[in-house]
C-alpha positions in Angstrom: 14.2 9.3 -26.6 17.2 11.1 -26.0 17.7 15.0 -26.4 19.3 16.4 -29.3 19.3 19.7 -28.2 21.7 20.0 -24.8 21.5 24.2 -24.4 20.0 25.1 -21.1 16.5 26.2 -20.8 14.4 28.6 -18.6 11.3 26.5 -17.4 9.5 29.1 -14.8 11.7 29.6 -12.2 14.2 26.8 -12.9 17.3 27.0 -14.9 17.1 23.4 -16.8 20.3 21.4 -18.1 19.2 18.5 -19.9 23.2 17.6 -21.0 23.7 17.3 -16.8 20.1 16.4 -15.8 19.8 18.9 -13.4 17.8 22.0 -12.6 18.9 25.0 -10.4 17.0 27.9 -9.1 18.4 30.5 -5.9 21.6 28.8 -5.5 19.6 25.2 -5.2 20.9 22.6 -7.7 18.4 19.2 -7.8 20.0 16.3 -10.0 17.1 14.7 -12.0 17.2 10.6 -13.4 17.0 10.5 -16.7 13.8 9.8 -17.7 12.3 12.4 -15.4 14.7 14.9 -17.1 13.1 13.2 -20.5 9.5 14.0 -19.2 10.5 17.6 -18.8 12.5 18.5 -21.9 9.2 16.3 -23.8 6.3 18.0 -22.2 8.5 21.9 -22.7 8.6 20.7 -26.5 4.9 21.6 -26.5 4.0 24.0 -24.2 0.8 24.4 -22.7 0.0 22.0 -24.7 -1.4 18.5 -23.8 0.6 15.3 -24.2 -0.6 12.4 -23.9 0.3 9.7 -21.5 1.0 7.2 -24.3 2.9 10.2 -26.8 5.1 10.7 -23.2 5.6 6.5 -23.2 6.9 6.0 -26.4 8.7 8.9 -26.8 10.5 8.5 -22.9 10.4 4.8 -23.1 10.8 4.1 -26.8 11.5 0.3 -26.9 10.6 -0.8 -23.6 7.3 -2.4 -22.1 5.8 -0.2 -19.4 2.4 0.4 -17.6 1.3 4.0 -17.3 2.4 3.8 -13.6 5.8 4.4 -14.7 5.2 7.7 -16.0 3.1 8.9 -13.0 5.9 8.0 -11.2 8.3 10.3 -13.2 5.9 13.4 -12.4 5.1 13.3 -9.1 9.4 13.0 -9.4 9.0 16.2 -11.2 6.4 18.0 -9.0 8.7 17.6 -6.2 11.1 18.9 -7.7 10.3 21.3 -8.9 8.0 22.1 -5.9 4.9 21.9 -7.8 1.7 21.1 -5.8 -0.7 19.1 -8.4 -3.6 20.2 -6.3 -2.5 23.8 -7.4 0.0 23.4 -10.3 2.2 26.5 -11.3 4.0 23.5 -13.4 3.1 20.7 -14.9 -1.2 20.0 -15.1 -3.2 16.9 -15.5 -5.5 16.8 -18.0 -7.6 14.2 -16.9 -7.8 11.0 -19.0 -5.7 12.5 -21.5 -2.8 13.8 -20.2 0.1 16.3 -18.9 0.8 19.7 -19.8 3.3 22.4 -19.0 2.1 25.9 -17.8 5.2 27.2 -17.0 6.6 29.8 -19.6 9.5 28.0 -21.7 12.6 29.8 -22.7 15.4 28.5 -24.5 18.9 29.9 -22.8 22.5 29.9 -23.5 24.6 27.9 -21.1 26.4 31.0 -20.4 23.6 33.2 -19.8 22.2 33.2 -16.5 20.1 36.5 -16.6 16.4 36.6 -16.8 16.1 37.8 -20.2 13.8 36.1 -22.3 14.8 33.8 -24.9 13.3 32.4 -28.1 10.5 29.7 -27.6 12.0 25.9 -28.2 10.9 24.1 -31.1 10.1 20.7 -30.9 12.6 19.4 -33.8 15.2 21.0 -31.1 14.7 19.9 -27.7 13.4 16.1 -28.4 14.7 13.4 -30.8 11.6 11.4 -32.6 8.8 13.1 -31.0 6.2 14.0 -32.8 4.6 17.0 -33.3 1.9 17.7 -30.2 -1.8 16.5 -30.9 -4.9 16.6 -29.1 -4.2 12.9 -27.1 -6.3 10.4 -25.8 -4.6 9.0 -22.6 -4.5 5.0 -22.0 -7.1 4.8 -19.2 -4.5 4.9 -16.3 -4.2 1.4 -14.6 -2.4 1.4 -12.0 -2.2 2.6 -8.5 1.0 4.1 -7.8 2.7 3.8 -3.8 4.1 6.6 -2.1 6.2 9.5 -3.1 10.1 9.8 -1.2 10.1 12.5 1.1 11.6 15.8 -0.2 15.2 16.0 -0.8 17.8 17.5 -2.9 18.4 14.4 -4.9 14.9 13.4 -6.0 14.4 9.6 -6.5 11.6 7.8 -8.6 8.1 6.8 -7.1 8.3 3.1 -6.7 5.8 1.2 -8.8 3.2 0.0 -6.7 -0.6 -0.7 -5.6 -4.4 -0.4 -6.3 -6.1 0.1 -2.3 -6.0 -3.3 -1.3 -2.3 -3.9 -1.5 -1.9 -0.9 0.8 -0.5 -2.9 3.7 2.0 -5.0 1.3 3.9 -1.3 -0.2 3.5 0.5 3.2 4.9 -2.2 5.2 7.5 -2.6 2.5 8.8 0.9 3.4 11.5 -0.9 4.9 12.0 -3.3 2.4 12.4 -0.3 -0.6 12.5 2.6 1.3 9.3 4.3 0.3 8.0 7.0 3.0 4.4 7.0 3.5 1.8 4.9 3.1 0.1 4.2 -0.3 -2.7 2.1 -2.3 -0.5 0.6 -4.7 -1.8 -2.0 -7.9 0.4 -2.2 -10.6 -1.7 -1.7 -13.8 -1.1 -5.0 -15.3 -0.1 -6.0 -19.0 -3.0 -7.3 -20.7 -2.2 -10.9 -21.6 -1.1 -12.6 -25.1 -2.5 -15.8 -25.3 1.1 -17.2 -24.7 0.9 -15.4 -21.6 -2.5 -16.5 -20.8 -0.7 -20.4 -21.3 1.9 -19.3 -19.0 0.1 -18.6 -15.9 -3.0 -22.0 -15.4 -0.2 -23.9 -14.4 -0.5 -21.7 -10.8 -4.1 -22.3 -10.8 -6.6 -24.6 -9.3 -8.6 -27.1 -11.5 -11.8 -25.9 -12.6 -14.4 -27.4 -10.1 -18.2 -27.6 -10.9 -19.5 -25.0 -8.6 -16.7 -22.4 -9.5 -17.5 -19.2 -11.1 -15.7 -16.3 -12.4 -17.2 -12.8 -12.9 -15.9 -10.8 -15.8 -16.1 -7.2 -16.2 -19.6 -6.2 -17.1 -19.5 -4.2 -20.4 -20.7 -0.6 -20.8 -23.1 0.2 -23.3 -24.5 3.4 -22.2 -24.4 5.9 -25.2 -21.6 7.9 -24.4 -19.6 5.0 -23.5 -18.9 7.0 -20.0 -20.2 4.7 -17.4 -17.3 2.4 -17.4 -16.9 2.6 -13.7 -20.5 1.8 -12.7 -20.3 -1.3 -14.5 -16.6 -2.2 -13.3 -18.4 -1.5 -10.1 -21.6 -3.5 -10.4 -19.2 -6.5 -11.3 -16.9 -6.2 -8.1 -20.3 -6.2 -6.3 -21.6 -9.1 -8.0 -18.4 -10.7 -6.8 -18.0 -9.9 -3.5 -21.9 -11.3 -3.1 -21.2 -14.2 -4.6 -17.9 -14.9 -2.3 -20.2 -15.0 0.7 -21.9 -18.3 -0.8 -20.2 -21.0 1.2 -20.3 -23.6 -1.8 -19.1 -21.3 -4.4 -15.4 -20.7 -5.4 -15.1 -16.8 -6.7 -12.0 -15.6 -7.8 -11.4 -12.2 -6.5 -11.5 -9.0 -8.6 -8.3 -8.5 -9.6 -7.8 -12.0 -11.2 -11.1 -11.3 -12.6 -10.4 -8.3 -14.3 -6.9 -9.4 -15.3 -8.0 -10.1 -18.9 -10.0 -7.1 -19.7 -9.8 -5.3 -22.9 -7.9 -8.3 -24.0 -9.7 -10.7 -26.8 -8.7 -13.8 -25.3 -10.7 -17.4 -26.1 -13.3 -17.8 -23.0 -11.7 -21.4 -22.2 -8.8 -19.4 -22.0 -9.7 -17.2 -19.2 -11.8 -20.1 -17.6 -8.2 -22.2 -17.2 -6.4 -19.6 -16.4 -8.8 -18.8 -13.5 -9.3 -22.5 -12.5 -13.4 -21.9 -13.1 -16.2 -23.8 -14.3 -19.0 -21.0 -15.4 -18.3 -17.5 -16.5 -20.8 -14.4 -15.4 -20.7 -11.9 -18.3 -22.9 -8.8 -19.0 -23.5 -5.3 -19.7 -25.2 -2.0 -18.3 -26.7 0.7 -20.0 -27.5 3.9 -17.9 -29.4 6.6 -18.7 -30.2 9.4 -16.0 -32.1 7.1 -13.2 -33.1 3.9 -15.6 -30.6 1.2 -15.7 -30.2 -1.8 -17.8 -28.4 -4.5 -16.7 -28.0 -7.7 -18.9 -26.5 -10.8 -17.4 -26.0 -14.5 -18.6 -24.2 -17.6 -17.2 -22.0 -19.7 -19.1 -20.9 -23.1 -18.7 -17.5 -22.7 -20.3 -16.6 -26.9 -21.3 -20.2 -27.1 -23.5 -20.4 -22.9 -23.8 -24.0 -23.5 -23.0 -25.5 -20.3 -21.8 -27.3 -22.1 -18.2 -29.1 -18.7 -17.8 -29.6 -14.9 -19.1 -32.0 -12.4 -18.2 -32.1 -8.7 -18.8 -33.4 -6.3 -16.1 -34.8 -2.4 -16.8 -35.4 -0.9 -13.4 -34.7 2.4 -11.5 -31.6 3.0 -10.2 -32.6 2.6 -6.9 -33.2 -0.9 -7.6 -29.7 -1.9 -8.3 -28.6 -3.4 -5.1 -31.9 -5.4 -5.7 -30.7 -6.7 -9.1 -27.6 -7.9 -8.1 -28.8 -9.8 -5.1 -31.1 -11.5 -7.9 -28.7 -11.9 -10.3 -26.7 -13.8 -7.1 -29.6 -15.9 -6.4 -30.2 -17.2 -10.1 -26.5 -18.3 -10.6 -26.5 -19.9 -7.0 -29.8 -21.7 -8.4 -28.7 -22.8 -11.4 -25.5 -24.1 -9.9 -27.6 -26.2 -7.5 -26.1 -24.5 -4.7 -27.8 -23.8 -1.0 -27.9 -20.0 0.3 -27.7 -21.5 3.7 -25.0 -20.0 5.3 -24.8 -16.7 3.2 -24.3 -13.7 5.1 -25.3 -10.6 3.1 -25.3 -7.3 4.5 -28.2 -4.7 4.1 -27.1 -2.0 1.2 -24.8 0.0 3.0 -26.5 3.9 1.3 -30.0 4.0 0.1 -29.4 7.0 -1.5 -28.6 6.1 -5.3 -26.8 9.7 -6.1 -23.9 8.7 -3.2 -23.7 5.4 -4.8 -22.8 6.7 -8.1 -20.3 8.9 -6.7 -18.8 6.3 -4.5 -18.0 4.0 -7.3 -16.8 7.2 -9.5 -14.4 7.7 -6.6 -13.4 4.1 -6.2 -12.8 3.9 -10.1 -10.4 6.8 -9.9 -8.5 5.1 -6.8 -7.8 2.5 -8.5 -7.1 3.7 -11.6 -3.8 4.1 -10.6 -3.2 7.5 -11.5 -1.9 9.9 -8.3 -3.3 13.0 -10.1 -6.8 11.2 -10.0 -6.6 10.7 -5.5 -7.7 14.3 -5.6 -10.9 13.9 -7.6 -12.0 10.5 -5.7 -11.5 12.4 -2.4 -14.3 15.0 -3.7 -16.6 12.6 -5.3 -16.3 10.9 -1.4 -17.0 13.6 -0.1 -19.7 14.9 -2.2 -21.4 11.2 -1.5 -20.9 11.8 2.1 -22.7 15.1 1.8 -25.6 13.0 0.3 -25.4 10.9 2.8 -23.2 11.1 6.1 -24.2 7.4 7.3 -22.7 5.8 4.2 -20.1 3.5 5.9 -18.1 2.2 3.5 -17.6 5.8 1.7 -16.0 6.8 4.9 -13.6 3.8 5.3 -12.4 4.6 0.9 -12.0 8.1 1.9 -9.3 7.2 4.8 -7.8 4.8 2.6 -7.8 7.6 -0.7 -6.0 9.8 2.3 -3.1 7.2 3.4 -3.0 6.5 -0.5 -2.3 9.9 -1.4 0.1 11.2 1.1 3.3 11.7 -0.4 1.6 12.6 -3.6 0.6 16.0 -2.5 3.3 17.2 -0.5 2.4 19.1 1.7 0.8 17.4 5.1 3.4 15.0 6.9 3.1 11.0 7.6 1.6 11.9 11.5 -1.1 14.8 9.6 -2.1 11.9 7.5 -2.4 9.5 10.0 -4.6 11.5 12.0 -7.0 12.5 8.9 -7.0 8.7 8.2 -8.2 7.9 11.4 -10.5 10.6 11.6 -12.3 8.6 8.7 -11.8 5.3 9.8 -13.0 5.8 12.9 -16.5 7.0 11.9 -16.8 4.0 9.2 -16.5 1.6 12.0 -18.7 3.9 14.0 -21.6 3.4 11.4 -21.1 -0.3 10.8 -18.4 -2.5 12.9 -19.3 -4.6 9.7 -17.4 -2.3 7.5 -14.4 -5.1 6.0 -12.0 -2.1 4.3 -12.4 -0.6 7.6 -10.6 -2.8 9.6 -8.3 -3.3 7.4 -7.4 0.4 6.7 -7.4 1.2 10.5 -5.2 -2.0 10.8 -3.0 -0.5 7.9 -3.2 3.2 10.2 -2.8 0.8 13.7 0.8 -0.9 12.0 2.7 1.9 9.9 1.9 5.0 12.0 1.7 3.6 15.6 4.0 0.9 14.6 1.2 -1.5 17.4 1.8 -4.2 14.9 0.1 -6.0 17.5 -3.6 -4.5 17.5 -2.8 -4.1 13.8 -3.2 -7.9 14.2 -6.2 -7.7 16.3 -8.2 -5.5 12.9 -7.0 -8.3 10.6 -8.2 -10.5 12.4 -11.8 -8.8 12.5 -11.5 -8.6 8.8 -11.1 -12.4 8.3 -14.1 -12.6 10.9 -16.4 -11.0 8.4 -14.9 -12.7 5.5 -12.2 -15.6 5.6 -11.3 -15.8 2.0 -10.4 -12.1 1.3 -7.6 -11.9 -0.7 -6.6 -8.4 0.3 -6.6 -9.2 3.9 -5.0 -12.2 3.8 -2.4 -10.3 1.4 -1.7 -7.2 4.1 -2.1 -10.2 7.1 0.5 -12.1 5.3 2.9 -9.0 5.0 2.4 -8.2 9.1 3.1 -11.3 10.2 6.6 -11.2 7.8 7.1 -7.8 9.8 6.9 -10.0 13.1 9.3 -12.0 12.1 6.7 -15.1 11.7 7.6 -17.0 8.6 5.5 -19.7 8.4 2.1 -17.6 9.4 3.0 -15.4 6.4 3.4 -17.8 4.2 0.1 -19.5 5.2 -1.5 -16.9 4.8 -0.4 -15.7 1.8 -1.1 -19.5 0.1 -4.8 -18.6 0.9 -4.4 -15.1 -1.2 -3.1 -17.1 -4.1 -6.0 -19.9 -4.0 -8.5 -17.1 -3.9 -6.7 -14.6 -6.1 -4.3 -16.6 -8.2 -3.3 -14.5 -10.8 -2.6 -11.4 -8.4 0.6 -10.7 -8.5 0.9 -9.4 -4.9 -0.2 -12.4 -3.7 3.2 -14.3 -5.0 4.8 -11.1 -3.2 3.5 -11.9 0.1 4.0 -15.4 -0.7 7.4 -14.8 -1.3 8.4 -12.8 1.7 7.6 -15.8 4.3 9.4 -17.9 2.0 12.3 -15.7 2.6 12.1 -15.3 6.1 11.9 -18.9 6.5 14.9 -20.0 4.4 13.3 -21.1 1.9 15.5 -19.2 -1.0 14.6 -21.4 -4.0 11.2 -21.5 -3.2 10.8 -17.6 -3.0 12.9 -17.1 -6.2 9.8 -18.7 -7.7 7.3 -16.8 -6.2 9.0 -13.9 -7.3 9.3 -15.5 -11.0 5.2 -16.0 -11.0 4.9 -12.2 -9.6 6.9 -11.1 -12.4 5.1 -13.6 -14.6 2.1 -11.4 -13.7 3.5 -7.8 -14.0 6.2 -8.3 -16.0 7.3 -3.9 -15.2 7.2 -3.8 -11.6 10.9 -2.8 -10.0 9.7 -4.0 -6.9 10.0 -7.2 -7.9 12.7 -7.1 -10.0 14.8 -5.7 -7.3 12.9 -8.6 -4.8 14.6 -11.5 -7.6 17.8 -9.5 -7.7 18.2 -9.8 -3.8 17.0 -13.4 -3.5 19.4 -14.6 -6.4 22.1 -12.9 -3.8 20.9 -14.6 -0.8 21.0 -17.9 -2.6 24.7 -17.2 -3.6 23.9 -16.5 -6.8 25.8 -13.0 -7.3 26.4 -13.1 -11.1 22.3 -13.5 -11.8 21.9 -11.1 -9.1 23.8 -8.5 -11.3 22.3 -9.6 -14.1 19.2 -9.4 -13.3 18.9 -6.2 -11.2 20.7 -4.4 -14.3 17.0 -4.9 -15.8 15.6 -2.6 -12.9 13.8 0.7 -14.4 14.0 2.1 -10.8 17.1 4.0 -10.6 16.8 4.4 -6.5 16.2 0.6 -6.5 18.9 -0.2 -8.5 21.6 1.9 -6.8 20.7 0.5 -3.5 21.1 -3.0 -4.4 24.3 -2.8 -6.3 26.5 -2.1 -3.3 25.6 -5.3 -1.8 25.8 -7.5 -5.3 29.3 -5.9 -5.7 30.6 -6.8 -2.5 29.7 -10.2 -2.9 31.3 -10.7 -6.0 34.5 -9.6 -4.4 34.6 -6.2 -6.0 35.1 -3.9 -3.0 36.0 -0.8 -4.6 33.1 -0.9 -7.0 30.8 -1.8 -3.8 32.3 1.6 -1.8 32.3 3.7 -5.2 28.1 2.4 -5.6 27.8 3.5 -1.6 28.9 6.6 -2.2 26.9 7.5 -5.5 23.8 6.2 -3.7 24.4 8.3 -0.3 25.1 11.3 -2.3 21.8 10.6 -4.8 18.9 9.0 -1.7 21.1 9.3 1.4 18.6 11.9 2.5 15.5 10.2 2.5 16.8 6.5 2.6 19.1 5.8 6.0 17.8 2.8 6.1 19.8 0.9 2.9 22.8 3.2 4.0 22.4 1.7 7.6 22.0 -1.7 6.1 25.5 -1.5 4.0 27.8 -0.3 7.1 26.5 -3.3 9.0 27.2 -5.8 7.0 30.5 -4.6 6.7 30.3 -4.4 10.5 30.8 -0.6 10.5 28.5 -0.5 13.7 29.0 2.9 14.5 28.2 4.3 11.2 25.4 1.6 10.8 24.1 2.6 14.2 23.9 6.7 12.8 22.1 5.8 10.2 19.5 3.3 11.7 19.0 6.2 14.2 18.5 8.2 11.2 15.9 6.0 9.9 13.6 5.6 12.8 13.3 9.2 13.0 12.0 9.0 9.5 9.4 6.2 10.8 10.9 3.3 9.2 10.7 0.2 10.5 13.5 -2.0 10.8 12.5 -4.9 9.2 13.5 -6.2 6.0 14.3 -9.4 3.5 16.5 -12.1 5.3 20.2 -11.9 4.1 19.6 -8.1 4.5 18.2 -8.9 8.2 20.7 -11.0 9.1 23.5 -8.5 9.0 22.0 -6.8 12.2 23.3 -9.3 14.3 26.2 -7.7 15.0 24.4 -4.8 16.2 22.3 -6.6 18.5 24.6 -6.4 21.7 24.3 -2.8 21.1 22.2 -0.7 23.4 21.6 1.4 21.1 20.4 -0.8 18.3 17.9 -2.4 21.3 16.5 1.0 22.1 15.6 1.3 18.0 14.0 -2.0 18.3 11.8 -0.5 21.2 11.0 2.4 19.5 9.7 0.3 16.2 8.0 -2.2 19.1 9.8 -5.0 16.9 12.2 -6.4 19.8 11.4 -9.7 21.3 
């Protein structure tokens, strides 16, 4: 969608110019991207009036394949920069589950005219090409979980696409990699499949072996249809019980729930997730009664081995799934012995509810939504302050939103994380997320990458296979410049999640660090088989194509990035190593005058691999103040040698705790 209409407007405070993409207010002038300038003109089209997430997609993105998470993106963009807090919006609402909304009065103003006299309200037919005409919308259920925000500067910069809560370690670790500030719980909503896609992706999984089993994502059949994330819920718990069986190959949730909402053939999804038998059910809950249907399917003969419905109190349902657990391990001929499972964590059924309502919301994807999940933790928390687990989500929904709500700074955060964490170990050394949130907390704000270590290490003590751990583990030991670990590591992620595409990321980062180009290119390839719309990755492929002197596809294929930071810090380097020097110092500049504020870091990068120490030095300096890290992809790393027989460089490297 592009704007017809290219007369300035009055949007609160804010003098708009969508022909320039900037907005002005007191003397301030803040250039906009594109699409974020898009948003804005779309959403002041119909004020106060709700748009819906998928109206804003295919008017903003009319012809291209996105997730959700690429609009949230866009308005937390917006929020800050307009200065809009979306705990107390005097801008742009969320309406939740359907949409945005701006509350701002609307004016339509001649360029000229820079007076506060009110102007005619804007007509849609004027300010938006192909829109239609407002409706009451119905959101896409938001999927995705979206990293951190940039911090605050003139020239505002897109949200990179990012993680649910357990690839919080991968994006905030990857601060250095994409300059994102903060730490954040970021999963990409993914794509639901086409059977051609579906095809694409067994060939990276393990053949089906007989005691395998994959649960899917128990239906909700409750009357109102509104108890979606108690059954999402009751199915993650079904598989993390069933992971603890020693004889028993689980995939982990999110290759589980890769293929929901999508009709695809059960032998399908069984390939696909290298499985044998297939868990499937539904819950109905009413008030305090649940019911909770559950069969087991062998997929080769589609013989249903076992079914059995259950109508008990709520308080019963930690009961239920431990017996749902013990039929399938019976039927599959499998021994308990060595099965470690923990007493329910709450035996308060009211915090249980709101625990999962908040876990839903976190990884839904949506940044708006971080602010309702904090109070439905706390509200379980006030039902029941010994609830362990509750307290280790809340410290991760606080390291996941910070950015988002712009106000408290990385070291506020940090210390309200830690706050939670602590008292989640406190209650249960046992608590997995725990660990790995306070390792998360231990590596990005205290930069002790090594007791960061020591915490995923406890994690892996409680449960070997978790993907997530061995995800975030895999992305530490990159940091400490230990290849071969990471990629280790990260092979175990993919066994036990393989159709996550973080795990490929992680996957591909040792590969990188270890030389092995080709082999990462691939990885990368498989990650974006995955999520086809994360920039992350794009930009990743773009980088390793120019590492493997590949320049040309480098271009190429970073001219696909829907990131406009990432795309403008990578372009410098491509152009330089296609011999195009002026175009590489012209793409320097545009960048440093766009993200030069809140990214040093790719600035610092440049001048050292043009060996420009002293500017390279300035703006590494820069960096670490920021909290970044300096640590990054291999080609990229390699240009610091230069800078090594610097003292100065060597006292950054003591500050990060990252020199030999």
């Amino acid at each position: 969608m592009t704007s017809t209409h290219q007369g300035v407007l009055r949007i609160g405070d804010w003098r708009v110019d969508p022909a320039l993409d900037e907005i002005s207010r007191d003397g301030t002038t803040v250039k906009l991207e594109p699409r974020a300038m898009r948003v804005l003109v779309r959403l002041a089209a119909a004020p106060a009036e709700v748009v819906s997430v998928d109206q804003l997609m295919d008017d903003v993105w009319k012809g291209v394949i996105v997730t959700p998470n690429s609009l949230y993106q866009v308005v937390a963009e917006l929020r800050r920069a307009l200065g809009d807090d979306p705990k107390a919006p005097t801008y742009i609402a969320n309406v939740l589950r359907r949409g945005y909304r701006l509350i701002a009065p609307v004016s339509r103003r001649d360029a000229q005219d820079t007076s506060n006299t009110a102007a005619a309200s804007i007509p849609i037919a004027e300010v938006t090409k192909g829109s239609a005409p407002s409706e009451p919308p119905f959101a896409a259920e938001p999927q995705a979980l979206a990293p951190p925000a940039a911090k605050k500067s003139a020239a505002v910069s897109p949200v990179p696409a990012a993680r649910s809560r357990r690839s919080a370690a991968l994006v905030a670790i990857l601060l250095a990699v994409f300059i994102v500030t903060g730490i954040a719980l970021w999963r990409l909503g993914y794509l639901r499949p086409t059977s051609a896609h579906i095809a694409a992706t067994t060939e990276i999984t393990a053949t089906p072996i007989t005691r395998s089993i994959a649960v899917l994502p128990f239906l909700d059949l409750s009357e109102k249809h509104d108890q979606e994330y108690f059954a999402d819920g009751m199915s993650e718990e079904l598989i993390d019980v069933l992971a603890q069986v020693p004889e028993l190959r689980v995939p982990a949730r999110t290759s589980s729930f890769y293929f929901k909402g999508k009709q695809a053939p059960l032998a399908d999804i069984a390939k696909a997730l290298g499985v044998s038998h297939v868990l499937e059910g539904s819950v109905r809950k009413s008030g305090e009664t649940l019911r909770i249907t559950a069969q087991l399917i062998q997929v080769a003969t589609g013989y249903h081995e076992w079914s059995e419905t259950f109508d008990r109190p709520m308080a019963d349902v930690f009961k239920v799934q431990d017996e749902i657990a013990s039929e399938v391990v019976r039927v599959l001929k499998i021994s308990l012995l060595g099965m470690r499972r923990a007493p329910p964590a709450t035996a308060n059924g009211a915090a249980y509810v709101l625990y999962l309502r908040a876990r839903a919301l976190e990884l839904g994807g949506n940044p708006d939504d971080y602010v309702l999940a904090e109070k439905y933790i706390e509200q379980s928390l006030a039902l029941d302050p010994t609830f362990a687990p509750a307290w280790a989500t809340l410290a991760q929904i606080i390291v996941a939103d910070e950015g988002w709500s712009g106000g408290d700074t990385y070291l506020e955060v940090c210390a309200r994380g830690r706050k939670a964490v602590d008292e989640a170990l406190r209650l249960s050394s046992a608590t997995l997320d725990g660990h790995r949130v306070l390792a998360n907390i231990l590596g990005n704000c205290d930069w002790n990458w090594t007791a960061a270590e020591g915490e995923y290490k406890l994690a892996l003590a409680l449960d070997s296979g978790n993907p997530e751990t061995l995800r975030q583990y895999a992305t530490l030991a990159w940091t400490m410049r230990r290849p071969q670990q990471a990629i280790d590591l990260a092979q175990r992620a993919v066994l036990r999640d393989p159709l996550d595409s973080w795990s490929y990321q992680a996957l591909a980062l040792g590969q990188n660090q270890a030389g092995h180009i080709e082999d990462s290119i691939a990885s990368w390839r498989k990650a974006l088989d995955l999520d086809p719309t994360v920039g992350l990755f794009i930009a990743l492929l773009a980088n390793a194509y120019l590492a493997d002197g590949r320049p040309a596809e480098a271009l190429a294929t970073i001219e696909k990035e829907p990131i406009d930071r990432w795309k403008k810090m990578n372009l410098p380097f491509i152009y330089e190593a296609l011999g195009r020097n002026e175009d590489a110092t012209h793409a320097i500049i545009d960048f440093e005058e766009r993200y030069g504020a809140q990214d040093p870091l790719s600035l610092g990068q440049f001048y050292a691999c043009r060996h420009d120490v002293s500017r390279a030095i300035g703006f590494l300096q820069r960096a670490v103040d920021m909290h970044y890290p300096l640590t990054d992809v291999a080609n990229r790393q390699a240009c610091y040698q230069p800078l090594e027989g610097d003292p100065r460089y060597r006292e950054l490297l003591r500050r990060t705790r990252l020199s030999d």
